[in-house]
C-alpha positions in Angstrom: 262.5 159.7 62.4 264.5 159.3 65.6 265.2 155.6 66.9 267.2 154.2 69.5 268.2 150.4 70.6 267.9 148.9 73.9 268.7 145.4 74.8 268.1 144.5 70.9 265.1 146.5 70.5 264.5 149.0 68.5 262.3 152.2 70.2 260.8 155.2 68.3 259.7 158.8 69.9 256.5 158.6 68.5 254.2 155.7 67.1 254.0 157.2 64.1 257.3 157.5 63.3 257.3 153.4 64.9 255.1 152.3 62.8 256.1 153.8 59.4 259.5 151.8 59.9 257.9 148.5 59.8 254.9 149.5 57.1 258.1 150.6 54.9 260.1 147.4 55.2 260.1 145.3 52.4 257.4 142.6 51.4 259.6 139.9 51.8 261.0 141.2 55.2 257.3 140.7 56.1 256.8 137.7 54.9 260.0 136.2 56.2 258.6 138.0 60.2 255.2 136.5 59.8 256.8 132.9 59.0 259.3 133.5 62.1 256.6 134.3 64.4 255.0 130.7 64.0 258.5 129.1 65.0 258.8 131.6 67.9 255.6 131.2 68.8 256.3 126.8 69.2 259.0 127.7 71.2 256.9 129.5 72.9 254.9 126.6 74.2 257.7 124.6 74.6 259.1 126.9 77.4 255.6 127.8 79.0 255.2 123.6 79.1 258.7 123.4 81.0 257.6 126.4 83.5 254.6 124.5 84.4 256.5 120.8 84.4 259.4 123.2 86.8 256.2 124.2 88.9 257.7 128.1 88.8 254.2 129.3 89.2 254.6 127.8 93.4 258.2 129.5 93.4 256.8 132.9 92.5 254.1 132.9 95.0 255.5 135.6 97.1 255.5 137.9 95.0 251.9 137.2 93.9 251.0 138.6 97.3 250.8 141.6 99.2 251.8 141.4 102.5 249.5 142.6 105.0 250.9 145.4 106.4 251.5 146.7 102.5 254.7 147.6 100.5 257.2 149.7 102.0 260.1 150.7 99.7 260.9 153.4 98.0 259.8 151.6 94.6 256.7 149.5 93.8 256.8 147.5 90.5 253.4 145.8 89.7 252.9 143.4 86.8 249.5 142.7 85.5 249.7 139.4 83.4 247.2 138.7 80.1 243.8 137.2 80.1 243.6 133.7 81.1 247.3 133.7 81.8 249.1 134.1 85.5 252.0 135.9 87.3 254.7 132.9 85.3 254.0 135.4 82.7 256.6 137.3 83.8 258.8 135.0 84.6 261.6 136.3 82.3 261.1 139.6 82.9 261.0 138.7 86.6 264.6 137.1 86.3 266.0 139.8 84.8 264.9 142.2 87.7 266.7 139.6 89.9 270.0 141.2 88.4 269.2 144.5 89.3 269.4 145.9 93.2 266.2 145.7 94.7 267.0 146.6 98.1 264.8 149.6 97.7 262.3 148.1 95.1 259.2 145.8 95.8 257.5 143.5 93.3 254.5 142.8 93.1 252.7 140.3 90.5 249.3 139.8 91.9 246.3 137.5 90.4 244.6 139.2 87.9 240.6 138.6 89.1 239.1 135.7 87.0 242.5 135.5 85.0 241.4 138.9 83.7 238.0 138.0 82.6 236.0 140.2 85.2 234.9 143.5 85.1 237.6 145.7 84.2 236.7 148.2 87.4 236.1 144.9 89.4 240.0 143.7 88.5 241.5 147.1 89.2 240.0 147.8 92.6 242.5 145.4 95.1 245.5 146.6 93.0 244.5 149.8 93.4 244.2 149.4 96.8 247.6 148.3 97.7 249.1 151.2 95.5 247.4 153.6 97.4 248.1 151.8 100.7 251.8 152.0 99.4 251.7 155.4 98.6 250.3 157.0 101.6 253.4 158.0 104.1 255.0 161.3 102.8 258.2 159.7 101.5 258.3 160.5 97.5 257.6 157.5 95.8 258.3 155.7 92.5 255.5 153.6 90.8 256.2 150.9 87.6 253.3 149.7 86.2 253.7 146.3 83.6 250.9 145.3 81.6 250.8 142.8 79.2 248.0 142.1 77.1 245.0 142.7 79.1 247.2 143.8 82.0 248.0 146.7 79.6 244.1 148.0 79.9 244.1 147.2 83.6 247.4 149.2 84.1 245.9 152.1 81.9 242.3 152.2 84.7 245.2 151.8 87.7 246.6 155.5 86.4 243.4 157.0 85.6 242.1 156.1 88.6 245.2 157.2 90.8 244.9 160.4 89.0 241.5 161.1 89.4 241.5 160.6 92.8 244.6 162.8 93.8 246.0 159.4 95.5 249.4 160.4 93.0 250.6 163.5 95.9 253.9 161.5 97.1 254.5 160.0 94.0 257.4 161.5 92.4 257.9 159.6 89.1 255.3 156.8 87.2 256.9 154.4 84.8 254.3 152.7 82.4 255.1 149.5 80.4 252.3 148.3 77.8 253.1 145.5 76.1 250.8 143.8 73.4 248.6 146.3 75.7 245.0 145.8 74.9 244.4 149.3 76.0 241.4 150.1 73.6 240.2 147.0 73.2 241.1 144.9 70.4 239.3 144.6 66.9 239.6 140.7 67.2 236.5 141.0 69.4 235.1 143.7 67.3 235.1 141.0 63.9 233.7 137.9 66.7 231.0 140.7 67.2 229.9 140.8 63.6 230.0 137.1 63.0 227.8 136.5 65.9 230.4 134.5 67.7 231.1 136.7 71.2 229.6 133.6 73.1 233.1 132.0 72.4 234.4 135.0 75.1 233.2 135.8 78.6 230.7 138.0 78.9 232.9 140.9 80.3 235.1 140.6 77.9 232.6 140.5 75.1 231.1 143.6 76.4 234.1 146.0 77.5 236.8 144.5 75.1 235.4 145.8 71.8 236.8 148.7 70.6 233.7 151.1 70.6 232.6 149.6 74.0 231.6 152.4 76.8 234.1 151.3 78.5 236.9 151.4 76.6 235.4 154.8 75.5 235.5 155.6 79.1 238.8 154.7 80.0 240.5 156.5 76.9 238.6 159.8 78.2 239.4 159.3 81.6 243.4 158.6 80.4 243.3 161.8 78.3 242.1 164.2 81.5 244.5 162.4 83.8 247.4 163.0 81.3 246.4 166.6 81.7 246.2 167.0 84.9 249.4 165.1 85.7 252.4 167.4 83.9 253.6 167.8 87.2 254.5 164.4 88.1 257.4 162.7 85.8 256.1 159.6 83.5 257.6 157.8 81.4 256.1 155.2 78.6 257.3 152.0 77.0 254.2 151.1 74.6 255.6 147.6 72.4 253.3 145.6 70.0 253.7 143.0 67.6 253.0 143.2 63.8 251.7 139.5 64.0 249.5 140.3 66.4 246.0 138.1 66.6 244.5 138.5 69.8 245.2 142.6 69.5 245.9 143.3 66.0 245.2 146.9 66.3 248.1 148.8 67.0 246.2 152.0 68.4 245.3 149.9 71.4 248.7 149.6 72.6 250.9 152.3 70.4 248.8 155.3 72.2 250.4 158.3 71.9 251.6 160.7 75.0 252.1 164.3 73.8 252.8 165.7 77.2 255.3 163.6 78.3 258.2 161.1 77.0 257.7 157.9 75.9 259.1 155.2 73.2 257.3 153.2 70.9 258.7 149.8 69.3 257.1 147.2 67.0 258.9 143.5 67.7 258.8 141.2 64.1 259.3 138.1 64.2 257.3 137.5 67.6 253.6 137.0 68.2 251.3 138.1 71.2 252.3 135.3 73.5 256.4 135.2 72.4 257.2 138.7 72.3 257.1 139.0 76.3 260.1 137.0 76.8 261.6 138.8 73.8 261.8 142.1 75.1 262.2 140.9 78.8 265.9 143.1 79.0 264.7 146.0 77.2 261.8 146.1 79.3 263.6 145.8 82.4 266.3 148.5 80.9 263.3 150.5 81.0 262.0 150.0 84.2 265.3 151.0 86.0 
């Protein structure tokens, strides 16, 4: 069992090996996590309230857009926030990029169709778009694609599609971020399923977010052939997930594994779905450059 650090958090080469770690920490380590998540998860709101009272969402709005004569550096950084959430999502993780040297590096932190609740093929096709836009002059490119939550699963189609449709010829290295990354589906909506309760979710969520969906099933299939198929280009993953996890408790949907090429694995205690973005904001940008 192999693990390194960045920026505080602690990464494993395999997700087996990541979640072994946490499964053999004590009982009152996880206890002690579980009650830390609820006052990380206050301060949470507390921070998301003074974003919206700082109006942050209005200052970001360039980057939420692409302009219309598409990206044109040498790096393209796309962020796909969580269901019924928006681009301030990444507003840490957007700060700390603001430290690093961008002159070559767009971002790119688009709407998410229906704050994420539409059809997952219906949310992916305009990002999609502006990648391959982006990606079509013969200069080698480098693609970063950030998912949180939802945004994971959407990031996850954006690859699989790219690599099914041979749009990935001048891209010379993928970077691919999940975190909380509802990737196949998440067994929350599975139990709302049994107890008759799905009407509390939009219908396309209901009916691609379980984790036996065709969809989903889809997706993973289409993941697995593109992963084959794409051992010439250089990726990289960064899958994170939280032990305290509601919304996605299953750590298979975001801890996926990637036998043919790198990738590190980290479980974050102490942080819930919502909270553990902001926590791993400087490891995830560490990874991203």
């Amino acid at each position: 069992m192999s693990a390194i650090t960045v920026q505080g958090v602690q990464f494993f080469n395999s997700a087996t090996s990541c979640i072994d770690q946490f499964e053999n920490t004590s009982r009152t380590y996880k206890i002690y996590s579980y009650i830390q998540s609820f006052g990380t998860f206050f301060a949470y709101l507390f921070d998301k309230v003074a974003l919206i009272w700082h109006r942050v969402e209005t200052q970001m709005a360039s980057f939420t857009r692409a302009p219309s004569e598409g990206f044109s550096k040498q790096r393209l950084i796309v962020c796909m926030h969580g269901l019924n959430n928006n681009p301030v999502q990444f507003k840490k993780i957007f700060d700390e990029m603001q430290k690093r040297d961008l002159s070559e590096t767009n971002v790119y932190i688009p709407y998410i169709l229906q704050k994420g609740n539409a059809k997952l093929d219906d949310m992916v096709r305009p990002i999609f778009a502006e990648i391959v836009k982006w990606a079509q002059n013969q200069d080698k490119k480098e693609l970063v694609l950030v998912g949180i939550s939802n945004g994971g699963r959407i990031a996850q189609a954006i690859e699989a599609e790219l690599i099914k449709s041979d749009q990935m010829t001048n891209l010379s290295q993928l970077r691919v971020v999940s975190i909380v990354g509802a990737c196949r589906g998440s067994i929350l909506v599975d139990l709302l399923h049994r107890l008759h309760l799905s009407w509390l979710l939009s219908r396309n969520i209901a009916e691609e977010m379980s984790t036996d969906s065709s969809r989903n099933k889809q997706l993973d299939q289409d993941f697995a052939t593109g992963s084959s198929k794409s051992v010439n280009l250089k990726c990289t993953y960064t899958r994170i997930a939280s032990p305290h996890d509601w919304q996605v408790p299953n750590y298979n949907s975001t801890l996926i594994e990637t036998p043919k090429h790198p990738a590190l694995y980290a479980i974050v205690p102490g942080h819930g779905h919502n909270s553990i973005v902001n926590a791993v904001a400087k490891a995830v940008v560490e990874r991203i450059f």
